[in-house]
LOMAR-396164 format. One record per residue (C-alpha): residue number from 1; residue in three letters; y, z, x negated. Coordinates in pm, 1 decimal, padded with zeros to 6 digits. Last residue first. Layout:
N
+-----+---------+----------+----------+----------+
: num : residuo :        v :        w :        u :
+-----+---------+----------+----------+----------+
: NUM :     ALA :        Y :        Z :        X :
...
+-----+---------+----------+----------+----------+
//
This chain:
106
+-----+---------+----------+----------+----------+
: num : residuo :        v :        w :        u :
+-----+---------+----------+----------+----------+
: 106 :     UNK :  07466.1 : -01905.6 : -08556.9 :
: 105 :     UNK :  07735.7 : -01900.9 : -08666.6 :
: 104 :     UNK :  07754.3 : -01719.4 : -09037.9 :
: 103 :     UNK :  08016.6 : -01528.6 : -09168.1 :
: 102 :     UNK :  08075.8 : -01434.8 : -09535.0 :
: 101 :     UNK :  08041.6 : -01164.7 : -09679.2 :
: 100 :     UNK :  07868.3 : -01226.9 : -10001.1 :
:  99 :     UNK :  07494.4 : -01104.4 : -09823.9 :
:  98 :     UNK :  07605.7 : -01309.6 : -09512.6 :
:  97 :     UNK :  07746.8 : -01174.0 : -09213.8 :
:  96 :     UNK :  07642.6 : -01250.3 : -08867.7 :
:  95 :     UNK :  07855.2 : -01443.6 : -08591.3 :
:  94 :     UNK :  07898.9 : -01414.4 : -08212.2 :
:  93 :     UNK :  08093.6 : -01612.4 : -08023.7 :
:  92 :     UNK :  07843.9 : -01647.6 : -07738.4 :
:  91 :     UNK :  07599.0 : -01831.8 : -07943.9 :
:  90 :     UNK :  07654.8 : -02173.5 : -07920.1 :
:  89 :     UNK :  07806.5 : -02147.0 : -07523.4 :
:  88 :     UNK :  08071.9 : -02006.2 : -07659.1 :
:  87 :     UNK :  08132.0 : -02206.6 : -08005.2 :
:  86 :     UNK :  08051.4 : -02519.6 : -07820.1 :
:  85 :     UNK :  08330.4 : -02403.9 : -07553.6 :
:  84 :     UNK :  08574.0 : -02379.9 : -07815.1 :
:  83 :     UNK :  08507.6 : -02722.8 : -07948.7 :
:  82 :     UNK :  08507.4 : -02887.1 : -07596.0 :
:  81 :     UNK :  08862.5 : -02738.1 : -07478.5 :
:  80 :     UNK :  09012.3 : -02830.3 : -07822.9 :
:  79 :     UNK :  08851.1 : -03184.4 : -07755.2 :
:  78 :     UNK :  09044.3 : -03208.1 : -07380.5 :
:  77 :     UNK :  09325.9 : -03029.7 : -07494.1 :
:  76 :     UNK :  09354.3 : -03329.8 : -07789.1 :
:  75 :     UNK :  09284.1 : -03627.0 : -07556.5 :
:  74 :     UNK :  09509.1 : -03486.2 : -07297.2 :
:  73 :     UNK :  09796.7 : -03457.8 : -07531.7 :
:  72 :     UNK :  09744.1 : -03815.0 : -07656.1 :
:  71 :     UNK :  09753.1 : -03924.1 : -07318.4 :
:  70 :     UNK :  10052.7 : -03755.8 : -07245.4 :
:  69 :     UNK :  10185.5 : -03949.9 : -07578.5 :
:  68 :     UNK :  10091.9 : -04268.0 : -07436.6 :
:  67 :     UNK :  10221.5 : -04185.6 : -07086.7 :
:  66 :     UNK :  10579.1 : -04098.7 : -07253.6 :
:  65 :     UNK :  10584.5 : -04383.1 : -07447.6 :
:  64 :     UNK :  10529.8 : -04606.8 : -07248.8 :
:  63 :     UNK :  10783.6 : -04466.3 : -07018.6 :
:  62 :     UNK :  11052.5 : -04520.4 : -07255.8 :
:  61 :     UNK :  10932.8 : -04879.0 : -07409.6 :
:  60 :     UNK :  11048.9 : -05053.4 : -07118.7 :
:  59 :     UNK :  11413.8 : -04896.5 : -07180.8 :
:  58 :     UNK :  11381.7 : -05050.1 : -07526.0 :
:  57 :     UNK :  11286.3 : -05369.9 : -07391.8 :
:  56 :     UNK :  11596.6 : -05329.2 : -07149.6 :
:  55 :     UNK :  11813.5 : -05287.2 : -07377.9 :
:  54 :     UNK :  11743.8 : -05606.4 : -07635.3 :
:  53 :     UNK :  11635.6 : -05831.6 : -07356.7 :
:  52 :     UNK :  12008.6 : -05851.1 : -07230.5 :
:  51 :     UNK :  12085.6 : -05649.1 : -06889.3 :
:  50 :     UNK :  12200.4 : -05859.6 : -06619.7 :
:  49 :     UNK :  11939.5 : -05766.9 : -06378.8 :
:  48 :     UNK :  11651.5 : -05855.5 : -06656.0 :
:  47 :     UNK :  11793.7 : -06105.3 : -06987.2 :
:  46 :     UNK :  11592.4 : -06321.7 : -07153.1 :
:  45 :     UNK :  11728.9 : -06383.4 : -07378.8 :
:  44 :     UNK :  11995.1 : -06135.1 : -07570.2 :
:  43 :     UNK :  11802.8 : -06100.0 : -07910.6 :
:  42 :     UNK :  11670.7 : -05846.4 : -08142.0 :
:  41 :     UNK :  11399.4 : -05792.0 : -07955.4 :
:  40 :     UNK :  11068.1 : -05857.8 : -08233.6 :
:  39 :     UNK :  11317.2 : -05865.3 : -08467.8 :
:  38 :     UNK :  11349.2 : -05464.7 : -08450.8 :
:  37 :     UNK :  11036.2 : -05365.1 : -08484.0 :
:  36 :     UNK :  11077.9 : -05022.7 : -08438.9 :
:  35 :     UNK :  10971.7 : -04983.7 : -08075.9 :
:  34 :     UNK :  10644.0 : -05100.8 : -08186.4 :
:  33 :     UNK :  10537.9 : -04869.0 : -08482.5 :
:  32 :     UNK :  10613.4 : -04557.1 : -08267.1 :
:  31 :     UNK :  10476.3 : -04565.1 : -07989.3 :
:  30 :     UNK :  10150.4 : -04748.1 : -08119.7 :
:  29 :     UNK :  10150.7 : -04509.6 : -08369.5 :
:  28 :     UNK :  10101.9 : -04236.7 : -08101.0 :
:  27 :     UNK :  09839.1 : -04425.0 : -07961.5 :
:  26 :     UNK :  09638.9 : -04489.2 : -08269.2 :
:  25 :     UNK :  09626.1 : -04161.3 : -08364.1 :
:  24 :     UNK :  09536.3 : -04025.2 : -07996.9 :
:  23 :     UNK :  09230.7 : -04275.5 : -08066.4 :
:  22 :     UNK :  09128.0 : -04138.2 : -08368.0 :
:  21 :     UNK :  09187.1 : -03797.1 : -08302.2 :
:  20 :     UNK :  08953.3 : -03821.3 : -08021.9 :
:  19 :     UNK :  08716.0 : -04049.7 : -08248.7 :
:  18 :     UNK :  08658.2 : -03770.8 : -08501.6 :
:  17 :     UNK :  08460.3 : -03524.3 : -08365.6 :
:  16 :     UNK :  08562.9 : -03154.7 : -08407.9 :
:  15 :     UNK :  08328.3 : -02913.5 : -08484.5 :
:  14 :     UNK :  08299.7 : -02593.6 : -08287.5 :
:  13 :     UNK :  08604.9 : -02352.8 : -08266.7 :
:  12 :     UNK :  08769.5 : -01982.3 : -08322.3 :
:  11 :     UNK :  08523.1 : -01979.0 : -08646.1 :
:  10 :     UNK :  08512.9 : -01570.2 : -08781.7 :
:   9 :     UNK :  08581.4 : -01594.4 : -09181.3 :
:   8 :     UNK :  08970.6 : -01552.5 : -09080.1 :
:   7 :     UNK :  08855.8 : -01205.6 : -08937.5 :
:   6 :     UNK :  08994.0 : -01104.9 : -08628.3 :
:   5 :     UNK :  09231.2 : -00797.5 : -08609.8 :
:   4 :     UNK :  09090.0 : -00505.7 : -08346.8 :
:   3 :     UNK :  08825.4 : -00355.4 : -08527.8 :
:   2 :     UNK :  09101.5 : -00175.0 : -08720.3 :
:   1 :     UNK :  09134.9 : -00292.8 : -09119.0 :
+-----+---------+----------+----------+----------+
//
């Protein structure tokens, strides 16, 4: 094995905290769950411009969407960001093998 091919025992990131993935979990349901319940806009009243509630509710939902899923995505780079930096600034990516092995941050 050359020194150049990393070690799958090596971390690439700190720990991750749960309430990022939490919340981006929540928002991406959000824009999903809601758009497909139909009842809730199956109907023609009221209508917007001359468009009946059922299109343009689903046109609403379009730019929802796309900020909730952006800020999904910013949630996520945002804690990937934070667990590699922990594992830099931890111990400048450095790890020591173990007796079996195994690495060891520390």
């Amino acid at each position: 094995m050359s020194t150049t091919e990393s070690s799958p025992d090596i971390p690439t990131r700190g720990p991750a905290r749960p309430a990022p993935y939490v919340i981006s979990g929540i928002l991406l349901a959000i824009a999903i769950i809601f758009p497909l319940i139909v009842p809730m806009y199956a109907h023609a009243d009221p209508s917007l411009g001359g468009l009946p509630f059922f299109y343009w509710y689903q046109m609403m939902w379009v730019p929802i969407d796309a900020a909730l899923i952006g800020i999904s995505y910013w949630l996520m780079t945002k804690e990937d960001q934070r667990r590699r930096n922990v594992l830099k600034q931890g111990n400048g990516g450095q790890t020591t093998t173990t007796a079996d092995g195994g690495g060891e941050v520390k």
